[in-house]
C-alpha positions in Angstrom: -25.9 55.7 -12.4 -25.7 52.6 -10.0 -23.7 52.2 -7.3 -22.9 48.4 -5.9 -21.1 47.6 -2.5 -20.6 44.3 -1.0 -20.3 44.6 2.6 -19.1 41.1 4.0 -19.2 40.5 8.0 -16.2 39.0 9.6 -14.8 38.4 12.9 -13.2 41.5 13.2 -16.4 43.5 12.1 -17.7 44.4 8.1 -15.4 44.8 5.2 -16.6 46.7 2.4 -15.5 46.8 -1.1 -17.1 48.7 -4.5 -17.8 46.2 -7.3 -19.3 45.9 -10.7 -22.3 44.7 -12.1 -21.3 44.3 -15.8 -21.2 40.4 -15.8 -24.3 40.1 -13.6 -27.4 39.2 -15.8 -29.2 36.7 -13.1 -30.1 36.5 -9.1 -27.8 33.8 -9.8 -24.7 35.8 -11.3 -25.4 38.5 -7.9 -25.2 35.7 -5.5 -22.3 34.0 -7.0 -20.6 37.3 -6.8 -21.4 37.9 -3.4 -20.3 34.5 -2.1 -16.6 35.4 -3.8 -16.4 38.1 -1.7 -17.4 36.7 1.5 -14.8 35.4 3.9 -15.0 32.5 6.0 -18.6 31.8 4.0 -19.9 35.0 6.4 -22.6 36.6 5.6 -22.8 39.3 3.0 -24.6 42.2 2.2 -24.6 43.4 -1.7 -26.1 47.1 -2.0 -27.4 48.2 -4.9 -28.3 51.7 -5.3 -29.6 54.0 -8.4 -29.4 58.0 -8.3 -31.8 57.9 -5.0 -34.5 56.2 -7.5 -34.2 53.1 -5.4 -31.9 50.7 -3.3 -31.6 47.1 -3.2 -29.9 45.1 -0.3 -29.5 41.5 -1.0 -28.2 39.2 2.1 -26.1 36.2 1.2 -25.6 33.1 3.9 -23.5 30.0 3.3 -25.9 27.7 2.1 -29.2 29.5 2.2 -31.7 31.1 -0.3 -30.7 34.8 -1.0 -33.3 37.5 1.1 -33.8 40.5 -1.3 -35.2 43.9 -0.1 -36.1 46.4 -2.6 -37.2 50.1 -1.9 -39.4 50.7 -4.4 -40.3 47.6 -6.7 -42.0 49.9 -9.3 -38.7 52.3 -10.1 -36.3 49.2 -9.7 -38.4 47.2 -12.0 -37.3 49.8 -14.7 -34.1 49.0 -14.2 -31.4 46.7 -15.2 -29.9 45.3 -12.2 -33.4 46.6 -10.2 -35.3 44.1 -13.2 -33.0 41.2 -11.5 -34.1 41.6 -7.7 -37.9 42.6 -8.7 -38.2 39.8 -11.0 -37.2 37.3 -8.1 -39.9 38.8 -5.5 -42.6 39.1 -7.9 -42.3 37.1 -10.6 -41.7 37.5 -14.3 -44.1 37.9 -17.0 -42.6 38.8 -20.2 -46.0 38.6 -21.9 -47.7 40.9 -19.5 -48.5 44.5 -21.0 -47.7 47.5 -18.3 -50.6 49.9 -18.3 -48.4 52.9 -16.9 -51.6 54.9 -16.9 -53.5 52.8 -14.6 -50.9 53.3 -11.5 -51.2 56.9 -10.1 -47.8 58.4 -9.2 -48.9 57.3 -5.4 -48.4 54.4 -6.5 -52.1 52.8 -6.1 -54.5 52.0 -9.3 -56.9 54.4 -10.6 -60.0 54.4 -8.8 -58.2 52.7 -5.5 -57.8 55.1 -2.5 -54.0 55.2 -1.1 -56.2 54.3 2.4 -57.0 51.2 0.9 -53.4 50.1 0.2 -52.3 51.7 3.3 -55.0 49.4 5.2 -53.8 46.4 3.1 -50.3 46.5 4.4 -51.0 47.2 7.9 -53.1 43.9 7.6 -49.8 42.1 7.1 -48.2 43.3 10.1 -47.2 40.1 11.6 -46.0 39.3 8.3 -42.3 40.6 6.8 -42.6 39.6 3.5 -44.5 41.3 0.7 -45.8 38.3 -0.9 -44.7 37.2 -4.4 -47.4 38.6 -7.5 -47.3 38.5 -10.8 -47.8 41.7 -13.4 -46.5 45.0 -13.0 -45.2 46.1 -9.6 -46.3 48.8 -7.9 -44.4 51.6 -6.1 -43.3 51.0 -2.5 -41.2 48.7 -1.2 -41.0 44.7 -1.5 -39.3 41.6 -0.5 -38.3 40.7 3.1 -38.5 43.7 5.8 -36.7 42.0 8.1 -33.7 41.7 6.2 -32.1 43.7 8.7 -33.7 43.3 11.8 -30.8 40.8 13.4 -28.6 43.4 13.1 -29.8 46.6 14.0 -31.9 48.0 11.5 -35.7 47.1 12.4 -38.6 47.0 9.7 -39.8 50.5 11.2 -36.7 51.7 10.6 -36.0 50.2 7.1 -39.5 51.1 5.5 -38.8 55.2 6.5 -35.3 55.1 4.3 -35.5 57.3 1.2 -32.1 59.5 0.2 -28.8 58.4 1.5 -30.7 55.0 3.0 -27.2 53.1 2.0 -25.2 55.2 4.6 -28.2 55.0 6.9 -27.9 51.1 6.8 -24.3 51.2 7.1 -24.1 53.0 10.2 -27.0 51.1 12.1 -24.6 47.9 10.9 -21.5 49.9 12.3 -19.6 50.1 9.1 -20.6 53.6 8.1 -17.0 54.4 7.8 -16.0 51.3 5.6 -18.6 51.4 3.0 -18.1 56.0 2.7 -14.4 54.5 1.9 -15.3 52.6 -1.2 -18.1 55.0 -2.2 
């Protein structure tokens, strides 16, 4: 079960409203969606969440490229509207096989310590975006970490969300009580 919220800014502060995905099929379709329910051509946020698998938050600006933030690339990846946003950040490959018994549940290959990853990424520090790969992604979050940081919600902050992280985003924004409205 998914649930979608846009989550527009305005003068007066964030206005929420519930929405449906069933016509979205692109980045494209999301986007266009998004940009109908901004006002003024504010910013907007579009939440996508699934049963505490995984979240999505996609931030819309007037005339810029869409930044997409995904919590875990390897659970959204299987599905639907998580297949859109993954498929943006790391490519698609229809021809590529997934060996689902390669990837441990810790989300690392067989035979690669979880130190190794966890070194990788702390590499990248000075860097916010997991950077675009193709193949099968692995668990753990991708896309642009500091989708939020402008307005409240640093990178720290953002990587520790698991359950509820839609709330937890909300209120750091201010608009906890808006988006628990349409909810």
């Amino acid at each position: 079960m998914y649930f979608a919220a846009l989550l527009a800014r305005t003068e007066d502060g964030w206005e929420a409203s519930d929405t449906e995905l069933d016509d979205v099929e692109s980045l494209t379709d999301l986007v266009e969606l998004a940009r109908e329910g901004s006002v003024d051509d504010d910013m907007v946020l579009v939440f996508i969440e699934q049963e505490d698998a995984w979240f999505g938050v996609v931030r819309v600006e007037e005339l810029e490229d869409p930044r997409i933030y995904v919590s875990d690339a390897a659970a959204a990846a299987r599905s639907s509207y998580g297949e859109i946003l993954t498929d943006e950040l790391l490519g698609s490959d229809d021809d590529v096989v997934v060996d689902l018994e390669a990837l441990d549940l810790d989300g690392t290959e067989d035979g690669e310590s979880e130190t190794e990853t966890v070194d990788e990424a702390e590499s990248t520090d000075a860097v916010a975006l997991v950077p675009a790969q193709s193949g099968p992604a692995v668990a753990g979050p991708a896309g642009d970490r500091l989708i939020l940081a402008d307005l409240g919600l640093s990178e720290k902050e953002l990587l520790a969300l698991d359950s509820d992280a839609l709330s937890t985003i909300a209120e750091a924004l201010g608009a906890a009580e808006i988006l628990e409205a349409v909810r």
